[in-house]
C-alpha positions as CSV (number, residue, x, y, z in Angstrom):
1,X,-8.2,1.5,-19.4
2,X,-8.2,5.0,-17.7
3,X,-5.1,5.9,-15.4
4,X,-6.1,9.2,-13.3
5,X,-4.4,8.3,-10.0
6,X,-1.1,6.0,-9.1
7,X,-0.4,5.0,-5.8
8,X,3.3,4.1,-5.3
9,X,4.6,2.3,-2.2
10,X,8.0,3.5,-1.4
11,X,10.9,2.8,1.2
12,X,14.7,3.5,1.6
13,X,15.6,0.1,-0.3
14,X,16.7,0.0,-4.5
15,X,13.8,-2.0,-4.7
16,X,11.6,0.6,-4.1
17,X,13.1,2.8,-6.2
18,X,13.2,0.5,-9.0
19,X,9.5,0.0,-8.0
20,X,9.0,3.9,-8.4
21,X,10.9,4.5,-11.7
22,X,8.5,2.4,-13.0
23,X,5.3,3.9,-11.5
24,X,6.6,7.3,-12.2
25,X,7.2,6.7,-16.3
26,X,3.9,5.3,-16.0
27,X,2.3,8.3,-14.5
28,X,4.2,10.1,-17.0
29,X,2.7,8.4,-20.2
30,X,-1.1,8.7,-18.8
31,X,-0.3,12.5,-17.3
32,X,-1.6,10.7,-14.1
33,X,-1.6,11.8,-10.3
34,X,0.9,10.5,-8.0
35,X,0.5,9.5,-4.3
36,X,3.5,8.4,-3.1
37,X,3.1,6.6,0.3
38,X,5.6,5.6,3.2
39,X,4.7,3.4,5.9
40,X,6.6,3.8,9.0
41,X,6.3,0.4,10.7
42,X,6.5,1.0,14.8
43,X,9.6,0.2,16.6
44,X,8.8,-1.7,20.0
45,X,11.1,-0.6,22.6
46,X,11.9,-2.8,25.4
47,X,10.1,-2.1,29.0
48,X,12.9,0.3,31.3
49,X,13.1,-2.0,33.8
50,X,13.7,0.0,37.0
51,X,13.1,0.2,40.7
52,X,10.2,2.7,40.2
53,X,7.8,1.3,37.3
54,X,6.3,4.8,37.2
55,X,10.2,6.3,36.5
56,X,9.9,3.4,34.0
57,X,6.7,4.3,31.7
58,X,8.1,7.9,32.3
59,X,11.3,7.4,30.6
60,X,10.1,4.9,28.0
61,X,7.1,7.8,26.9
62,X,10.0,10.1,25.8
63,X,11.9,7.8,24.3
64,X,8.6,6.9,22.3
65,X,8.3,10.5,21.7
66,X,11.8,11.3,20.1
67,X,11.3,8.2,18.0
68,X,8.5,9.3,16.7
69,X,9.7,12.3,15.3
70,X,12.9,11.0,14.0
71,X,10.5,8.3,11.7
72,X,8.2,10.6,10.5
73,X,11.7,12.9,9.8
74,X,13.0,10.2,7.8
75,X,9.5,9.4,5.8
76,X,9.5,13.0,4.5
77,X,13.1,12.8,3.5
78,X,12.5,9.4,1.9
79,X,9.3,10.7,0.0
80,X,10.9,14.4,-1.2
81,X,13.3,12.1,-2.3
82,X,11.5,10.5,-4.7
83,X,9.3,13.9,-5.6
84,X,12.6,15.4,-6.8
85,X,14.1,12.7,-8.7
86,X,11.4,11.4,-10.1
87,X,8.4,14.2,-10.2
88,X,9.2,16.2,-12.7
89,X,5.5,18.2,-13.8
90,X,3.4,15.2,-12.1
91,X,0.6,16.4,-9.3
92,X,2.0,14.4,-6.7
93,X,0.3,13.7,-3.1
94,X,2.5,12.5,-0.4
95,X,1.6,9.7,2.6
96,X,3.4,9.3,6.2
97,X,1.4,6.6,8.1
98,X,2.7,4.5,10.8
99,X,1.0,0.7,10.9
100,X,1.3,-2.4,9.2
101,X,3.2,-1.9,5.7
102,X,0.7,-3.3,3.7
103,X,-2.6,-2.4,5.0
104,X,-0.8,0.7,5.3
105,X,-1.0,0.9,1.4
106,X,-4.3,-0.4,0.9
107,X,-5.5,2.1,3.0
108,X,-3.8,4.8,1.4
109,X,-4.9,3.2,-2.3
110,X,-8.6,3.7,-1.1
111,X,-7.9,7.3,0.4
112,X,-6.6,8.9,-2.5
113,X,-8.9,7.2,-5.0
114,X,-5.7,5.0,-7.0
115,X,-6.6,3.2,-9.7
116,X,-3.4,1.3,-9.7
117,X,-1.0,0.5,-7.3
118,X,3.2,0.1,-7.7
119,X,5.1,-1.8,-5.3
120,X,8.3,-3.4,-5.4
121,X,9.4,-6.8,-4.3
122,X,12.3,-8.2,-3.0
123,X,12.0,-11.7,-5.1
124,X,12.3,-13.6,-1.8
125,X,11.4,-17.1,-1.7
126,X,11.3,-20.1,0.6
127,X,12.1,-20.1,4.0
128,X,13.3,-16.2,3.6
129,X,9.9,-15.2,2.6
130,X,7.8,-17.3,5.4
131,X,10.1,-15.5,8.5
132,X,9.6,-11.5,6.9
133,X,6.3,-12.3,4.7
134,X,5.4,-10.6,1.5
135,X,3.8,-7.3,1.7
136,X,3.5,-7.5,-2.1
137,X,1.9,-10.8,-1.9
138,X,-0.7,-9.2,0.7
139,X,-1.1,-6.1,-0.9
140,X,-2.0,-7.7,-4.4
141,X,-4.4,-10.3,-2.3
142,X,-6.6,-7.3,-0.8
143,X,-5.9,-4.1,-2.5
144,X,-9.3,-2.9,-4.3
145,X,-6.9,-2.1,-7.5
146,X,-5.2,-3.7,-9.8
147,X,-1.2,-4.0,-8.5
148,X,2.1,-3.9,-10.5
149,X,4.7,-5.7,-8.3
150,X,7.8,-4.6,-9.9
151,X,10.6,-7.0,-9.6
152,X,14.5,-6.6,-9.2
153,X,16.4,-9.8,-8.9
154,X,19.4,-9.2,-7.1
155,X,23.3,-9.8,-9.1
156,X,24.8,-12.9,-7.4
């Protein structure tokens, strides 16, 4: 088994940087590249109701604007995050996308040319799991690469 090229999926939540301490000793061991992808999943703003619908589109176009560039702010703080505590010596290529979360990393598994993939999981079941879905569960389904879901079960 050759390891050239990690992919790891990576939020602002313990579970992905559980996720990434993983990946990243990993990459470590094999002296592999790193991609490090964020997905920034869109926010839907609710229509301006106003007397003039053109004032309307107007006002919600900014706000679309502004929001935009606070998210992909954010993803680059949240991914130099994880460069610096983690990085150390790796080669490490960085991914801001906006989209679904987990096509979102699929797509960025097949871009950089990953031959794994690390993702963490919030260890949600039942009920919980059928309202917010699994993007581990769909990224392991359909990614083109073999997947480490890294657990962390929470303390109760």
């Amino acid at each position: 088994m050759l390891i050239r090229k990690i992919l790891i999926g990576v939020d602002n939540s313990k579970f992905a940087d559980n996720a990434a301490q993983y990946g990243f000793d990993i990459a470590h061991k094999f002296k592999a590249k790193v991609g490090l992808v964020h997905i920034v999943e869109p926010v839907v703003l609710p229509y301006n109701n106003t007397t003039d619908p053109l004032m309307g589109a107007a006002d919600l176009g900014m706000a679309d604007v502004n929001l935009v560039d606070i998210q992909s702010n954010a993803s680059k703080v949240i991914v130099d995050s994880f460069i610096k505590k983690y990085g150390g010596d790796l080669e490490i290529t960085h991914f801001s996308e906006f989209g679904d979360t987990a096509d979102g990393i699929i797509q960025c598994s097949r871009d950089f040319g990953a031959d794994m993939i690390v993702v963490g999981t919030h260890s949600r079941s039942g009920l919980d799991r059928l309202l917010m879905g699994s993007v581990a569960e769909h990224v392991v389904r359909h990614a083109p690469v073999p997947v480490l879901v890294v657990p962390l079960k929470e303390q109760e």
